[in-house]
N, C-alpha and C positions, 0 to 999 in steps of 0.2 A: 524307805530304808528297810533293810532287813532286819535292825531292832528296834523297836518301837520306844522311843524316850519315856521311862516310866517318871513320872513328877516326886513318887515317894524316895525313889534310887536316889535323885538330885538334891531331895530334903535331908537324908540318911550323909550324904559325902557331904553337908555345908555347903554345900552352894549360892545357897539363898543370904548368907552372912556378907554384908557390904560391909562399908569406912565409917566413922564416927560421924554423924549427921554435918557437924561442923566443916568437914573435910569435904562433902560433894560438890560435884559437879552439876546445877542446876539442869544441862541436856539430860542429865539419865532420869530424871522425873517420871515417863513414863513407863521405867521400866520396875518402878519402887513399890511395895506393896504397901508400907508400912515403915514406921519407926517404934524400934524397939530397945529403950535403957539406954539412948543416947548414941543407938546404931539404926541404920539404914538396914529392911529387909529386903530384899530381890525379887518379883516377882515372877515365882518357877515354873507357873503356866506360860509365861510371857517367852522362859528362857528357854522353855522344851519347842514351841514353836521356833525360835530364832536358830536353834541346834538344828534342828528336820530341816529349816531352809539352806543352812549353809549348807550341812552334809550335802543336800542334793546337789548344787551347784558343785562343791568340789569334787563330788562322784564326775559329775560332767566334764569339770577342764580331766581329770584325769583319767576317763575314758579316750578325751581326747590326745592321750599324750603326752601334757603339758607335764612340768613338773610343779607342786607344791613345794615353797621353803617355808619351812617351820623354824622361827625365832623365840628364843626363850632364855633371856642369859642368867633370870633369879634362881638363887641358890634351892628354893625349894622345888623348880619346874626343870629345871635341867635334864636331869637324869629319864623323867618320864617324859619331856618331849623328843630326847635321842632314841629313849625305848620304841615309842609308838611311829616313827615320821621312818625310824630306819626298818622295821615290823609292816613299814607301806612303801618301804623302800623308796623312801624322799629325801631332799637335799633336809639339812637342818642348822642351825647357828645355836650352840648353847654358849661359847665362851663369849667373851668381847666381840661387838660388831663390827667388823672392818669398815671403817669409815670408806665412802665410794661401791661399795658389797654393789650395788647394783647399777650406781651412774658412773660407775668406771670402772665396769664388769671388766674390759679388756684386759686393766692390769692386773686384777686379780686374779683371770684366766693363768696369763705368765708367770704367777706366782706356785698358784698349782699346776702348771708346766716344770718349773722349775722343782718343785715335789715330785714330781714323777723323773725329772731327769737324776736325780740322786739316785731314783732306785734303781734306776739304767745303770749308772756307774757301777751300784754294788751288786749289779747281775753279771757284767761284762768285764770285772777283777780290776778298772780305771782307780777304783775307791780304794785299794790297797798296794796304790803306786805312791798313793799321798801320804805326808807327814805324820805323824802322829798326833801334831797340835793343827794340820789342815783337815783331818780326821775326823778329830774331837768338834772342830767349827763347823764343818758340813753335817755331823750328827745333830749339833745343836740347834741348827737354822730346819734340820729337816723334823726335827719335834715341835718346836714352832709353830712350821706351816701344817704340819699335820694337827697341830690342837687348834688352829684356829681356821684354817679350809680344807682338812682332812675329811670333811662332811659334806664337803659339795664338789667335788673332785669329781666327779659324773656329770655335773650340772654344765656342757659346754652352750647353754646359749639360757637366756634372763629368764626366770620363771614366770608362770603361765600365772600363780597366785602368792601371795606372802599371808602365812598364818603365826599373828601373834600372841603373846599371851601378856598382857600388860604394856597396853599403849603406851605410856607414861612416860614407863623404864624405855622402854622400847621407840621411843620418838622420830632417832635418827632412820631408824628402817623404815618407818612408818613414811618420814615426809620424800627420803627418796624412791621409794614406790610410790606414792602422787605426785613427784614430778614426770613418772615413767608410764602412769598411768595405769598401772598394774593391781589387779583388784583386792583393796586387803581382807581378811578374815580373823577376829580377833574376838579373843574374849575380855571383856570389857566391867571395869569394877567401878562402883560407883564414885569414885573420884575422878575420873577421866571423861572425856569429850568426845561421846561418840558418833559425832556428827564428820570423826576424820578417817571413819572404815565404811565402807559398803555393807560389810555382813557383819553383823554385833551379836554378840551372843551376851547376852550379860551375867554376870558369874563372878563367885567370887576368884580372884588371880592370886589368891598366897598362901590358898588351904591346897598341901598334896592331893587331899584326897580329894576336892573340887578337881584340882585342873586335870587328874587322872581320870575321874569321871567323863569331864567335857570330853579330853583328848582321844579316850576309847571309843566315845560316837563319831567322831571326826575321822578317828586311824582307820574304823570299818567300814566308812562311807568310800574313803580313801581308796581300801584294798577290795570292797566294791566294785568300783569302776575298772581299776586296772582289770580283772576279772571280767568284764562286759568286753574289754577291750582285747583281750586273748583273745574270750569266744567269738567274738566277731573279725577276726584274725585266721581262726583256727577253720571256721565256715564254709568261704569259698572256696578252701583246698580239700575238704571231702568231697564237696558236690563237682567238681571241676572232672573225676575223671569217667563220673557215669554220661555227663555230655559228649564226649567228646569221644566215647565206645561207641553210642548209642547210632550216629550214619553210618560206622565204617560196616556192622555187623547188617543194616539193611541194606544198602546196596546191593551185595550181589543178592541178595533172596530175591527182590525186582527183578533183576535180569532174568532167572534161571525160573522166573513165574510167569513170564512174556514169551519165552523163550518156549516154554510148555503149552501155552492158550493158542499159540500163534502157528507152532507146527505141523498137527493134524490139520486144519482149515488150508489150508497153502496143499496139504497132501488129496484132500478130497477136493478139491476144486481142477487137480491137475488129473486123474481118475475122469473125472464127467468131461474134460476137452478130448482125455486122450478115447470115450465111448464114442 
């Protein structure tokens, strides 16, 4: 990674603050440092390692392409997972999570088809042939879908990763990517079961300044890869046209050097028949 996870940065945001002892989750044991006043501590060498793993892996799928969706619908993550996922220019869910979001990805395609078909209307003057109170309905179904798949309106085929921020909360998205099989990434507090993501970061999920920490190594990682993926994009069209100059310019120089070695010897050979 191009920033190196500092462990004091992580200590400074809270990170390291879990759930009241009472409250955990026996799987996150190994990621526990300590109990302190009847709280659970986080273990932030643990958590700086599990950040460096993800980030690589999602530099990867999104070198490759894929898109990451970023889910976060608590009132305190909101705002900074829209910041950072649209900053990496990724799909993201902050409001309610549409039940089917990804096992019945087709109807919610249709859904934002039919968002973009509104704004067709109101390009093309159809939207001011309508009533006043057909008007007012079409406004209202088009704020709707714009607050709730306004954010993944680019997204036309099932993302490559889902990155969430509170398992928990976040269940439903959680168990329909393991039926899809799709890799989750998530940051994970010590009340939750992190035996149901691939890539766990363990972190506190309800301090701002935690999940903006987390999400800033993630969004860099993110924008990253896209960045690998330009360059290597961008590549084989400089190199493409000194190939493909480089026969036509020798060619004749061959001909017109044969053409020189070859002509005197044919003239003096024809001199010593004609003596």
């Amino acid at each position: 990674m191009a920033n190196n996870i500092e462990v004091k940065e992580l200590l400074d945001a809270g990170v390291h603050f879990g759930h009241l002892t009472r409250r955990w989750d026996p799987n996150m044991a190994p990621y526990i440092y300590m109990e302190r006043n009847g709280i659970h501590i986080i273990n932030l060498y643990k958590t700086a390692a599990k950040i460096d793993e993800a980030s690589e892996a999602l530099k990867k799928i999104a070198a490759s392409g894929r898109k990451i969706l970023f889910v976060a619908t608590k009132k305190q993550a909101k705002e900074i997972v829209a910041e950072k996922a649209a900053k990496a220019n990724q799909p993201y869910i902050t409001e309610r999570w549409p039940g089917g979001m990804l096992t019945n990805f087709v109807t919610i395609r249709k859904a934002v088809k039919k968002m973009a078909a509104i704004d067709r209307m109101k390009k093309d003057g159809t939207f001011n042939t309508l009533s006043k109170k057909e008007r007012l309905q079409v406004d209202r179904l088009r704020a709707k879908l714009e607050k709730n798949l306004g954010s993944i309106s680019d997204m036309t085929r099932l993302p490559g990763a889902l990155f969430v921020v509170d398992i928990t909360r976040e269940h439903i998205a959680v168990k329909e990517a393991q039926k899809l099989n799709i890799p989750i990434f998530a940051m994970v507090d010590t009340n939750s079961d992190p035996r149901q993501v691939q890539y766990v970061i363990p972190a506190n999920d309800d301090a701002s300044k935690s999940i903006d920490k987390v999400m800033t190594y993630v969004s860099d990682a993110v924008i990253e890869g896209l960045s690998e993926r330009k360059a290597s994009k961008d590549a084989p069209k400089k190199d493409a046209p000194a190939k493909e100059a480089a026969p036509v310019k020798e060619a004749p120089a061959k001909v017109e050097a044969a053409a020189v070695v070859e002509a005197p010897v044919v003239t003096e050979a024809a001199k010593q028949e004609e003596e």
